[in-house]
Every structure is written in structure tokens, then in C-alpha cells.
C-alpha positions in Angstrom: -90.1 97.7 63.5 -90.4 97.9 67.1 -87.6 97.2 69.8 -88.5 96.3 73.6 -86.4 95.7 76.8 -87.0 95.7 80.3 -84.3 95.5 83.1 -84.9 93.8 86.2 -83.0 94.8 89.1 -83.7 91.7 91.5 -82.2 91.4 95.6 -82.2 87.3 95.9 -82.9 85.7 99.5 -81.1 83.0 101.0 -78.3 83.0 98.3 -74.7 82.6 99.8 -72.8 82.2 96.5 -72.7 82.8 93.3 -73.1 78.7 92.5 -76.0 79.0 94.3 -77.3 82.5 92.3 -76.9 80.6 89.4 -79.4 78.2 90.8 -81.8 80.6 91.0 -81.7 82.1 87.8 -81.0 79.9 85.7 -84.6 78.5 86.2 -86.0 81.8 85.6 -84.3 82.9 82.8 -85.3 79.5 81.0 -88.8 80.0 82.1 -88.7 83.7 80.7 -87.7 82.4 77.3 -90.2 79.9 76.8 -92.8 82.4 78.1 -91.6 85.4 76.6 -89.7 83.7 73.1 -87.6 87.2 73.7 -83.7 87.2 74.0 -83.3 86.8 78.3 -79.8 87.3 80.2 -78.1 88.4 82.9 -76.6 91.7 82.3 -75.4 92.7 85.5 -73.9 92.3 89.1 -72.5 89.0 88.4 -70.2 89.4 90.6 -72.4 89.6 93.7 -74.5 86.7 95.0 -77.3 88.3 96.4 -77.8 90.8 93.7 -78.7 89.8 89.7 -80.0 91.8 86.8 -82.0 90.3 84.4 -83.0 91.9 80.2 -85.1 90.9 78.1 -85.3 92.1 74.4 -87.8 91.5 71.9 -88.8 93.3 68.8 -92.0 93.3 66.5 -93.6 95.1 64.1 -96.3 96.6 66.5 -95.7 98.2 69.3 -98.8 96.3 71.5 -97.1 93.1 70.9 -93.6 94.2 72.4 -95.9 95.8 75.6 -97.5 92.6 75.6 -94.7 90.2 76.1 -92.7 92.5 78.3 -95.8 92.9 80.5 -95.4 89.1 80.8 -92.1 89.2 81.6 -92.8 91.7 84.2 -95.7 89.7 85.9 -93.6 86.4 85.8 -90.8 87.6 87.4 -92.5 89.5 89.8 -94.7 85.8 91.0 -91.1 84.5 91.8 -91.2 83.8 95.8 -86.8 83.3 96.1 -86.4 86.8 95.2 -87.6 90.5 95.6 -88.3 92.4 92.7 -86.7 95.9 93.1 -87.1 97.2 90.1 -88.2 97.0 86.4 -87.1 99.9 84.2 -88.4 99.5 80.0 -88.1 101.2 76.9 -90.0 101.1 73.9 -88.4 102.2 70.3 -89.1 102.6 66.9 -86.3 101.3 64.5 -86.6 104.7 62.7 -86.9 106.6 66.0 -83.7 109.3 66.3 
């Protein structure tokens, strides 16, 4: 078995509260879901509006499909105009790795 994740560290543009954060990702993170079928969230800076970090995790049993769909998840959130992609960090893991 393979495990996936990629971390999105996103700077948001005209944002001015964290109502209107949610209105921006909540969008997105639906949108990764149905494109992805991987488990999406926000896993960090909640507490600042202008700031968001998405994950996405998906696992498989081969390793091409897990670089696939995380490569979609990358190129999707990267066409997204209300934000700036910072940065994307991944890992890629075998179930029996140690």
C-alpha cells in the first residue's frame, strides 16, 4: 500500500476575515475532492485570514497512481486566480516503509 500527501501553503488576496477565508476555500477544497476523490482539509493557520494551508491524502496500491492524483491536486490549486501558491511540500510512503 501506498500513502500520499501534499501540503499547500497558500497567501489569499483580498481576504479581510476569516468569514470571508472560508469563502474561498471552501470552494476549493470541494473542488479538490471531487477532482482528487483524496481526503482534503485545512490543516493549518486557521486563525489568520489571509494565510490557509491545505492537505490532501490519498493512498493506493501503486505508487503512480498516488503521484498522479497529487499532481492534480497540485496543478488545480495552483490555476486558482484568488490566491498565491507559496508552496507545496509532498511525501510519498510505503505502508511497510520504516
Amino acid at each position: 500500500m501506498w500513502i500520499g500527501w501534499i501540503e499547500f501553503d497558500l497567501l489569499l488576496g483580498a481576504v479581510h476575515s476569516l468569514k470571508e477565508k472560508r469563502g474561498v476555500l471552501r470552494p476549493v477544497l470541494a473542488e479538490l475532492r471531487r477532482a482528487t476523490e483524496a481526503s482534503v482539509a485545512e490543516v493549518g493557520a486557521q486563525d489568520l485570514h489571509r494565510r490557509a494551508a491545505i492537505g490532501v491524502g490519498v493512498v493506493s496500491s501503486e505508487a503512480e497512481r498516488v503521484t498522479e492524483v497529487l499532481d492534480r491536486a497540485e496543478r488545480l490549486v495552483a490555476a486558482h486566480p484568488e490566491f498565491t501558491l507559496l508552496s507545496a511540500r509532498r511525501g510519498l510512503r510505503r505502508s511497510d516503509d520504516d
